[in-house]
N, CA, C and O atoms as a MOPAC input file, in Angstrom:
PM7 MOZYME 1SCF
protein

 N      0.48700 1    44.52300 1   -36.85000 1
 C      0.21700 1    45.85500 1   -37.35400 1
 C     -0.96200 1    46.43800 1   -36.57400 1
 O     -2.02200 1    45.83900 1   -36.39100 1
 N     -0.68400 1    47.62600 1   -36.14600 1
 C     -1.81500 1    48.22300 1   -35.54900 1
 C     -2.30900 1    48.98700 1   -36.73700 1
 O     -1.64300 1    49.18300 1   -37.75400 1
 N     -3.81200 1    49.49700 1   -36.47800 1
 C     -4.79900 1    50.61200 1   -37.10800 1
 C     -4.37900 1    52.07600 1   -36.45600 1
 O     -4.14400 1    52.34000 1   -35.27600 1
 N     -4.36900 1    52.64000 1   -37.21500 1
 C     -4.04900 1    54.10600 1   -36.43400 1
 C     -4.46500 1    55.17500 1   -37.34400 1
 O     -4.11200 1    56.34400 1   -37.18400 1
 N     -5.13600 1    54.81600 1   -38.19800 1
 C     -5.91700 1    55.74800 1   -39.51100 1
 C     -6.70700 1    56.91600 1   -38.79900 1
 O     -6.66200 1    58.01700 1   -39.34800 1
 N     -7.39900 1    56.78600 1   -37.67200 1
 C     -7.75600 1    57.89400 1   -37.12400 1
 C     -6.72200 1    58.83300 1   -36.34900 1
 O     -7.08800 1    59.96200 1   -36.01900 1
 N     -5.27000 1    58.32100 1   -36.01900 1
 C     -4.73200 1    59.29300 1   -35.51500 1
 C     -3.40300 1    59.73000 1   -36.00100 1
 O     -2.63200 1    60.52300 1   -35.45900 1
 N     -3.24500 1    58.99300 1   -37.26500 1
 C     -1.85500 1    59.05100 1   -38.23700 1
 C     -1.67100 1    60.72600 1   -38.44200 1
 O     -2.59200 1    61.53700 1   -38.53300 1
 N     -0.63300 1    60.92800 1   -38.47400 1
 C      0.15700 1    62.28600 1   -39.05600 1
 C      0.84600 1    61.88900 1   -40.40400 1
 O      1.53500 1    60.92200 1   -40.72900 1
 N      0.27300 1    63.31500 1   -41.25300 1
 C      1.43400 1    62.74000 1   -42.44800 1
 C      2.96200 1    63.09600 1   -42.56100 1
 O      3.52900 1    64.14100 1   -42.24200 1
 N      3.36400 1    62.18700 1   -42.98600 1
 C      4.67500 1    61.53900 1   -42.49900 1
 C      5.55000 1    62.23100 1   -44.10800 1
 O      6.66200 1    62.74000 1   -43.96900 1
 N      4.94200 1    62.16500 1   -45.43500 1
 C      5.78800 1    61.98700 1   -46.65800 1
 C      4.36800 1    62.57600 1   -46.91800 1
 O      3.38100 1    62.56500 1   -46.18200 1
 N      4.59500 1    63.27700 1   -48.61000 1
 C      3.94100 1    63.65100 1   -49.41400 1
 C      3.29000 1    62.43900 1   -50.52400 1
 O      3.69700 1    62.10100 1   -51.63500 1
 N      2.09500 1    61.95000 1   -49.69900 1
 C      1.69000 1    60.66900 1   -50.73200 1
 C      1.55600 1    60.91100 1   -51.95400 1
 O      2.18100 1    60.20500 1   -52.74500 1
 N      0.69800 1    61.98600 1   -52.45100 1
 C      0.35500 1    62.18400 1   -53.60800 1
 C      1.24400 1    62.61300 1   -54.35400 1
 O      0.78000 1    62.56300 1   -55.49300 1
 N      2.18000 1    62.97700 1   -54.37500 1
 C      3.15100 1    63.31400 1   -55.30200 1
 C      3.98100 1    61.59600 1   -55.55800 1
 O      4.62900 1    61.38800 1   -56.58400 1
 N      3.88800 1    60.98600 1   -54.94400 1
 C      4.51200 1    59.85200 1   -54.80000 1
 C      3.13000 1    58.78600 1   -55.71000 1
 O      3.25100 1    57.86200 1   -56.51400 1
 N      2.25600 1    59.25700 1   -55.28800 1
 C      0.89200 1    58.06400 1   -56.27800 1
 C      0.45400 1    58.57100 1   -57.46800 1
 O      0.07600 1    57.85000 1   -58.39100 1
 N      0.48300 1    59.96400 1   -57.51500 1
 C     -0.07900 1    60.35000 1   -58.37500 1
 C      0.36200 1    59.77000 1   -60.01700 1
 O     -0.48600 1    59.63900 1   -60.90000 1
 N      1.75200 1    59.48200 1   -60.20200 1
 C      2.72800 1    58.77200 1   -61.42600 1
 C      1.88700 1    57.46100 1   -61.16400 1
 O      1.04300 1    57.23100 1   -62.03000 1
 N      1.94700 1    56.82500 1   -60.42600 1
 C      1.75400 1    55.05700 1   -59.94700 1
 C      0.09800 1    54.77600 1   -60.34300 1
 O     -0.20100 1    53.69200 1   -60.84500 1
 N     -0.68100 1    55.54800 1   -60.15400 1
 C     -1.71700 1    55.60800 1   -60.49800 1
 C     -2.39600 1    56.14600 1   -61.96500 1
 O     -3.41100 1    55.81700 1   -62.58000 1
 N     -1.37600 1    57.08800 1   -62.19500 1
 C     -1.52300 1    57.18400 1   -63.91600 1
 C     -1.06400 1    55.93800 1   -64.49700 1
 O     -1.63500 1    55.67800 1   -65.55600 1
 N     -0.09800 1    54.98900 1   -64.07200 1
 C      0.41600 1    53.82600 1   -64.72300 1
 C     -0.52900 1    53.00100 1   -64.52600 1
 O     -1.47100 1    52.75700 1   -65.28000 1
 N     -0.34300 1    52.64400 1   -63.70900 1
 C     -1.52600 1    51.81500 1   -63.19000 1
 C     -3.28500 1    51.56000 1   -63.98800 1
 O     -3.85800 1    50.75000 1   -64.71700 1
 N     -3.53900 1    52.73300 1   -63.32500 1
 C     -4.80800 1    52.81000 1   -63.76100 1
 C     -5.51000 1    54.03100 1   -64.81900 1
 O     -6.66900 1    54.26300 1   -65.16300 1
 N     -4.38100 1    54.57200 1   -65.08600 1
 C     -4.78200 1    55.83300 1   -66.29900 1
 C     -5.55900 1    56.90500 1   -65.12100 1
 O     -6.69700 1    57.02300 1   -65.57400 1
 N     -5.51100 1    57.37600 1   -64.38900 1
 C     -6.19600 1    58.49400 1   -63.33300 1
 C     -7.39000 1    57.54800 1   -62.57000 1
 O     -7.80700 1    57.37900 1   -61.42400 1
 N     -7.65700 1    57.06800 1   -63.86400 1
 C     -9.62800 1    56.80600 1   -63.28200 1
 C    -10.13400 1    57.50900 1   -62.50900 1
 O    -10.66700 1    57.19200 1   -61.44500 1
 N     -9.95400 1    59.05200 1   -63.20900 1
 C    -10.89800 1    60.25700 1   -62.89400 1
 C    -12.15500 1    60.00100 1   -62.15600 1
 O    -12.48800 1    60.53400 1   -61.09800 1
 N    -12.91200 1    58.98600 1   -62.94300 1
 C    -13.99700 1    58.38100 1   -61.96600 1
 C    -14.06400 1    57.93300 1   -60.58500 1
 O    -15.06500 1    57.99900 1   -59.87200 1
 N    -12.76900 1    57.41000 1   -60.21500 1
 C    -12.43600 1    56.75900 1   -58.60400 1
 C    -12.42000 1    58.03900 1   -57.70500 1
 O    -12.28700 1    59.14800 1   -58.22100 1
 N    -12.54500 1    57.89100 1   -56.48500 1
 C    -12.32700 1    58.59200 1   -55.40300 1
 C    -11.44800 1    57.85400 1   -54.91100 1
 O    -11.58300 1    56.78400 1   -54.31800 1
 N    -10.27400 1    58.59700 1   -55.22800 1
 C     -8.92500 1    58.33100 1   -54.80400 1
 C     -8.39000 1    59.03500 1   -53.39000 1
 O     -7.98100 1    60.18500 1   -53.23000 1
 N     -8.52200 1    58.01500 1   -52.47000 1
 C     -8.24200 1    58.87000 1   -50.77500 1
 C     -7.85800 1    58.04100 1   -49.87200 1
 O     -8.44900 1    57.04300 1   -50.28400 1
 N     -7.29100 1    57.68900 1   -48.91400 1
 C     -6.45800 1    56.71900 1   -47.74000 1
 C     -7.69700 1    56.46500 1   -47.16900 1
 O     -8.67300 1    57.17700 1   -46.93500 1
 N     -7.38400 1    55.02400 1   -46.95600 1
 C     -9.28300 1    54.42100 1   -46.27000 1
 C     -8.49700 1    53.68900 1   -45.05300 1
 O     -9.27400 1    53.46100 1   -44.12500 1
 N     -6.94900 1    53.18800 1   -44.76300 1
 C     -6.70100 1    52.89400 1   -43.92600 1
 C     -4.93800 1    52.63100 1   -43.58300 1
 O     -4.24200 1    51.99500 1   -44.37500 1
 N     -4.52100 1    53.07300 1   -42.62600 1
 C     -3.28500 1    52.86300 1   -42.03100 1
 C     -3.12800 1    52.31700 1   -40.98300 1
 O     -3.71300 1    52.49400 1   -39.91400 1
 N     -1.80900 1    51.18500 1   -41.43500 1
 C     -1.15500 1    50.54800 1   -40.55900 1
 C     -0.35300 1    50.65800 1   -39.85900 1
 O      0.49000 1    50.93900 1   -40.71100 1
 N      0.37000 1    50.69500 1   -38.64600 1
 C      1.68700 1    50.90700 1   -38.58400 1
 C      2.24600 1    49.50600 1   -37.73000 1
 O      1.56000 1    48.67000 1   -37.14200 1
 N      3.67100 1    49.56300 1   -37.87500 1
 C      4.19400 1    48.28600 1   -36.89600 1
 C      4.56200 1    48.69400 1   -35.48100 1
 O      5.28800 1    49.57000 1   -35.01100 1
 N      3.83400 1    47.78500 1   -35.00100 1
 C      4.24000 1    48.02200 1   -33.41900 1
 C      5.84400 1    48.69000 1   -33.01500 1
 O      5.91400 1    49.62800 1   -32.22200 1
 N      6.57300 1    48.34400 1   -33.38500 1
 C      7.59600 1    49.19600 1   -33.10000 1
 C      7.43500 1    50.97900 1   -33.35900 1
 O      7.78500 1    51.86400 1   -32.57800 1
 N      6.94000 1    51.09700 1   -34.40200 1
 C      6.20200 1    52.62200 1   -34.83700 1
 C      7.33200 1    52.94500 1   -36.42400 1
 O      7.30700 1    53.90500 1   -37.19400 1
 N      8.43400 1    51.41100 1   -36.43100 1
 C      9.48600 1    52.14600 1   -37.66900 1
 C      8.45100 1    51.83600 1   -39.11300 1
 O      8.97900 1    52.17100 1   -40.17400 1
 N      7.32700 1    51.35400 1   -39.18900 1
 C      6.55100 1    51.42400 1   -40.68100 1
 C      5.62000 1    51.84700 1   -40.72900 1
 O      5.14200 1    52.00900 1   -39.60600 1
 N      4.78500 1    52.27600 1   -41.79800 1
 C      3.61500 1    52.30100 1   -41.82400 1
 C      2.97300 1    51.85100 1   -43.31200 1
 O      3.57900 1    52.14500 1   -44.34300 1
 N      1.79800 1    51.17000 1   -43.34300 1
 C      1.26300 1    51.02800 1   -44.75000 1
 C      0.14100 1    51.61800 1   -44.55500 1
 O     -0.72900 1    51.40100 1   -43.71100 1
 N      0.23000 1    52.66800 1   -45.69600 1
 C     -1.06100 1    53.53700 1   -45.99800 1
 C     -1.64000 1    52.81600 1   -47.46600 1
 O     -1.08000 1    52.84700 1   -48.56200 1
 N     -2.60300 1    52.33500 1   -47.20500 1
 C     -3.89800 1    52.05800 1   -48.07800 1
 C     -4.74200 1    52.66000 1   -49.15100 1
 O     -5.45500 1    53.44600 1   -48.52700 1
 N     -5.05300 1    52.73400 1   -50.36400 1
 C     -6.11900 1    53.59900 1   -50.76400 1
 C     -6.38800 1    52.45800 1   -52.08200 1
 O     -5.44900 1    52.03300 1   -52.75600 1
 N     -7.56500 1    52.12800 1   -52.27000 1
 C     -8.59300 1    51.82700 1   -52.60100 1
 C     -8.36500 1    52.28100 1   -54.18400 1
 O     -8.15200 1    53.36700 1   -54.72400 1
 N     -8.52800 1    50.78500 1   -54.70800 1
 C     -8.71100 1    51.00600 1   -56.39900 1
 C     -9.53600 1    50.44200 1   -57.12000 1
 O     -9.82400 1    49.29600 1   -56.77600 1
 N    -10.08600 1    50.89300 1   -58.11600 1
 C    -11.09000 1    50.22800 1   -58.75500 1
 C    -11.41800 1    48.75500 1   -58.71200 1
 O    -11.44200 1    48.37600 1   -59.88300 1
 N    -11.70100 1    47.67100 1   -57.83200 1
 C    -11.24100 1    46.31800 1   -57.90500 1
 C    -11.61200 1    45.90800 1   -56.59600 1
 O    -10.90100 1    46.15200 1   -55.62200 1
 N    -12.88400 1    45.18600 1   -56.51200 1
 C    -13.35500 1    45.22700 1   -55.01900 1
 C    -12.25800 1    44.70900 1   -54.13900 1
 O    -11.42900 1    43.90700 1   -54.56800 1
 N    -12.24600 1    45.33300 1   -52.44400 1
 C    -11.31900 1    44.60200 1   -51.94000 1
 C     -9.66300 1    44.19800 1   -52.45400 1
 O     -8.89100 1    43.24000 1   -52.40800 1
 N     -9.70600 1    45.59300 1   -52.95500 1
 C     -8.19400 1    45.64900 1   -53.25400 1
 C     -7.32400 1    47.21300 1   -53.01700 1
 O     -7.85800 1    48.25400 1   -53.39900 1
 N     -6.34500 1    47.22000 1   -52.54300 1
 C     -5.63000 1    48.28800 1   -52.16900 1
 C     -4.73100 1    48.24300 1   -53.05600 1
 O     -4.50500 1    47.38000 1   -53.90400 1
 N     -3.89200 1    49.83000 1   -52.68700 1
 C     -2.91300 1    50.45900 1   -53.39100 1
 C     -1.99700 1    50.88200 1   -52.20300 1
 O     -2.05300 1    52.01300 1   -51.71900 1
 N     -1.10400 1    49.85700 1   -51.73600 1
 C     -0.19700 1    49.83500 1   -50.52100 1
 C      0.57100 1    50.61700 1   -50.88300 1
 O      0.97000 1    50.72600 1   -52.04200 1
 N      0.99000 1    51.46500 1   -49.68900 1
 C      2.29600 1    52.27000 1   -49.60600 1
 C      3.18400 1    52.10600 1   -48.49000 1
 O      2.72100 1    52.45400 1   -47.40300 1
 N      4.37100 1    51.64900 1   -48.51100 1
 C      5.16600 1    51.50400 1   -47.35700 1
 C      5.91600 1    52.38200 1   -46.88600 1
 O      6.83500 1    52.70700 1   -47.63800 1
 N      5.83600 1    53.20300 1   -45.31400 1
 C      6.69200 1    54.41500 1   -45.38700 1
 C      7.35900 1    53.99000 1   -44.28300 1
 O      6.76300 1    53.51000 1   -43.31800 1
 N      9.16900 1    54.18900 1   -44.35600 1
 C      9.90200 1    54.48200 1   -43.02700 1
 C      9.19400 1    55.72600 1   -42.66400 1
 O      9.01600 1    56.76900 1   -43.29200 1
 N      8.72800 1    55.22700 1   -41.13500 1
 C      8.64700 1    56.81500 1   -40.73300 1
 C      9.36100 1    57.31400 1   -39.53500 1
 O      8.83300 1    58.13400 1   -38.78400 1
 N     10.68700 1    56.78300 1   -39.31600 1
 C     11.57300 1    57.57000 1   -38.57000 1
 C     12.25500 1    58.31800 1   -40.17700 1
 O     12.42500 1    59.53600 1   -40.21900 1
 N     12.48700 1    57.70600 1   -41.02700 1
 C     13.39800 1    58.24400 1   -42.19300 1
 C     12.45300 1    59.16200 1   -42.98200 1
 O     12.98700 1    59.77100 1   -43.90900 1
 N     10.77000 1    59.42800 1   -42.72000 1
 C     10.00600 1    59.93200 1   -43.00900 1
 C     10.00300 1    60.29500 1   -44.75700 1
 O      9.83700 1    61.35100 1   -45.36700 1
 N     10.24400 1    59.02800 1   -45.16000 1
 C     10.55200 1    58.59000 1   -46.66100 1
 C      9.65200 1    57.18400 1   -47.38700 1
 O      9.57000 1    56.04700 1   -46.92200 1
 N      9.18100 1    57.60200 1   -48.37400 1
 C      8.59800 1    56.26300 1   -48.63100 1
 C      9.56400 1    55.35300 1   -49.33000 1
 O     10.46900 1    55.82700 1   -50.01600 1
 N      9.35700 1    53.70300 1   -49.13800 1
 C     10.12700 1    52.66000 1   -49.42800 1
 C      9.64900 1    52.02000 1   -50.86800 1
 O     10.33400 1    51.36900 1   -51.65700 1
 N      8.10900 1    52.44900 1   -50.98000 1
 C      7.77700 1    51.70700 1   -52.42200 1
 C      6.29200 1    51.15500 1   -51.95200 1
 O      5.72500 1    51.23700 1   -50.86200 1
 N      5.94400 1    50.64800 1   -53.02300 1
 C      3.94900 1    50.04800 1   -53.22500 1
 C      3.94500 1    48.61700 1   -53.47000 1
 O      4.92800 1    47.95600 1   -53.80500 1
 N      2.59300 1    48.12400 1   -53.24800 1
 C      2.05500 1    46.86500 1   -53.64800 1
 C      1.24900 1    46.76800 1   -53.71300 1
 O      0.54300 1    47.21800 1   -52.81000 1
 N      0.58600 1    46.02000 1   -54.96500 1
 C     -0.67600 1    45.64500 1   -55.09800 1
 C     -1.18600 1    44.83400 1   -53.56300 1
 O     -0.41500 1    44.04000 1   -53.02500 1
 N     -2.55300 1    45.14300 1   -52.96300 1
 C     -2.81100 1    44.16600 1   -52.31000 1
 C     -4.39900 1    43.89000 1   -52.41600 1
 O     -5.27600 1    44.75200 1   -52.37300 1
 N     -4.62700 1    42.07600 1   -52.60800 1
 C     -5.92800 1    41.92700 1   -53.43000 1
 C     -6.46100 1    40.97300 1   -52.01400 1
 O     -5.87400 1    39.97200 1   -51.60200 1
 N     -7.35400 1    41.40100 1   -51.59000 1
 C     -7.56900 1    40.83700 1   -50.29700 1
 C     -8.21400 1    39.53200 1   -50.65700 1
 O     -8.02800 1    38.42300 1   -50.15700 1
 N     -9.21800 1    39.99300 1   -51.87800 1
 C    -10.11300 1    38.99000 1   -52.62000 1
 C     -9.39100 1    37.85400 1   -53.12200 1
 O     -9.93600 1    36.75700 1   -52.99800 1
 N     -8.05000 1    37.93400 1   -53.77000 1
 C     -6.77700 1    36.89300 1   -54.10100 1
 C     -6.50300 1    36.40200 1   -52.90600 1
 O     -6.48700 1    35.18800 1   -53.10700 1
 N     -6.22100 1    36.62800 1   -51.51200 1
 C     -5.52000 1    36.54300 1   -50.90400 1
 C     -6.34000 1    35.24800 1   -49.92400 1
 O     -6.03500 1    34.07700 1   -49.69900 1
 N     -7.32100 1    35.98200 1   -49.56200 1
 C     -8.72000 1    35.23800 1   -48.74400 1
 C     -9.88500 1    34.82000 1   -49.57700 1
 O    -10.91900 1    35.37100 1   -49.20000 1
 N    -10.04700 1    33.97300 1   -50.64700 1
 C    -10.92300 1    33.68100 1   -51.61300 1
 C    -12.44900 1    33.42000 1   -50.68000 1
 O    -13.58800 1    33.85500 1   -50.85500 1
 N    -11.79700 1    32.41800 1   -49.54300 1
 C    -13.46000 1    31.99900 1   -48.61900 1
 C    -14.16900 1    32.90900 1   -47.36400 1
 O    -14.91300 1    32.64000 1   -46.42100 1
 N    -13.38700 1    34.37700 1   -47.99200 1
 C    -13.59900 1    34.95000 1   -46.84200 1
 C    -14.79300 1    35.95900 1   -47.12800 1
 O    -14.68400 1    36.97400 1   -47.81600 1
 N    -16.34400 1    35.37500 1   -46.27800 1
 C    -17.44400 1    36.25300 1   -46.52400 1
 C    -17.77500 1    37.40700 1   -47.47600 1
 O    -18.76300 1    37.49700 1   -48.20400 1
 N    -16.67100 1    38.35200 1   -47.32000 1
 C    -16.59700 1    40.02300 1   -47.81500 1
 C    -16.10000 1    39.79800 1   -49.33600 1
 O    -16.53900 1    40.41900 1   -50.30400 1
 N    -14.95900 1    38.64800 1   -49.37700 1
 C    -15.05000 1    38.29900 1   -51.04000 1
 C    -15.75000 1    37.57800 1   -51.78300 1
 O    -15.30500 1    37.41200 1   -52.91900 1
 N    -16.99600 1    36.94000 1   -51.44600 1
 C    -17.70600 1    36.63800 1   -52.13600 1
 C    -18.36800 1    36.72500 1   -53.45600 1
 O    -18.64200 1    36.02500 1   -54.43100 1
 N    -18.53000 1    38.34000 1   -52.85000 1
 C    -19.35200 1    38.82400 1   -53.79300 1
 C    -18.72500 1    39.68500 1   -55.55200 1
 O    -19.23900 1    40.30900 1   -56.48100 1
 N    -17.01600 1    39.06200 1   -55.05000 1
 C    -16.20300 1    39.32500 1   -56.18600 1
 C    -16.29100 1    38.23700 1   -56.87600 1
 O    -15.71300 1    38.55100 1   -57.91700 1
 N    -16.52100 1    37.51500 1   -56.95200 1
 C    -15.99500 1    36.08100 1   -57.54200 1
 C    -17.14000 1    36.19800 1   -59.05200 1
 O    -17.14500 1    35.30000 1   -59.89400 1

């Protein structure tokens, strides 16, 4: 996966697509600053996972988009802190 968050185009209408997922989820949490902190795409250029940040250190709110079909495919929790327990940056979750 490459980084390309500084030069991504939007592809699909995220927020209409998070905005439900995030009321479920997390009830708004009006309090969060809810905004894309990072995108992926696959070297071929057919995916991309756009990122945004949820209450929960070191954890995202994945979005997977075809972007030749310029359609999103669906979300995942991703808990970096679950994922990499000995890894420096999660430490300070534990």
């Amino acid at each position: 996966m490459l980084d390309v968050t500084e030069g991504a185009d939007e592809i699909v209408d995220l927020w209409a697509y998070l905005d439900p997922v995030i009321e479920d989820l997390y009830h708004s949490c009006t309090a969060w600053d809810w905004r894309v902190m990072f995108i992926y795409e696959s070297r071929d250029g057919a995916f991309q996972h756009i990122n945004v940040p949820v209450p929960k250190d070191n954890t995202y709110l994945s979005v997977i988009v075809d972007k030749p079909g310029r359609k999103i495919i669906g979300h995942y929790i991703l808990d970096l802190g679950a994922l990499y327990p000995d890894h420096p940056r999660a430490a300070h979750d534990a």
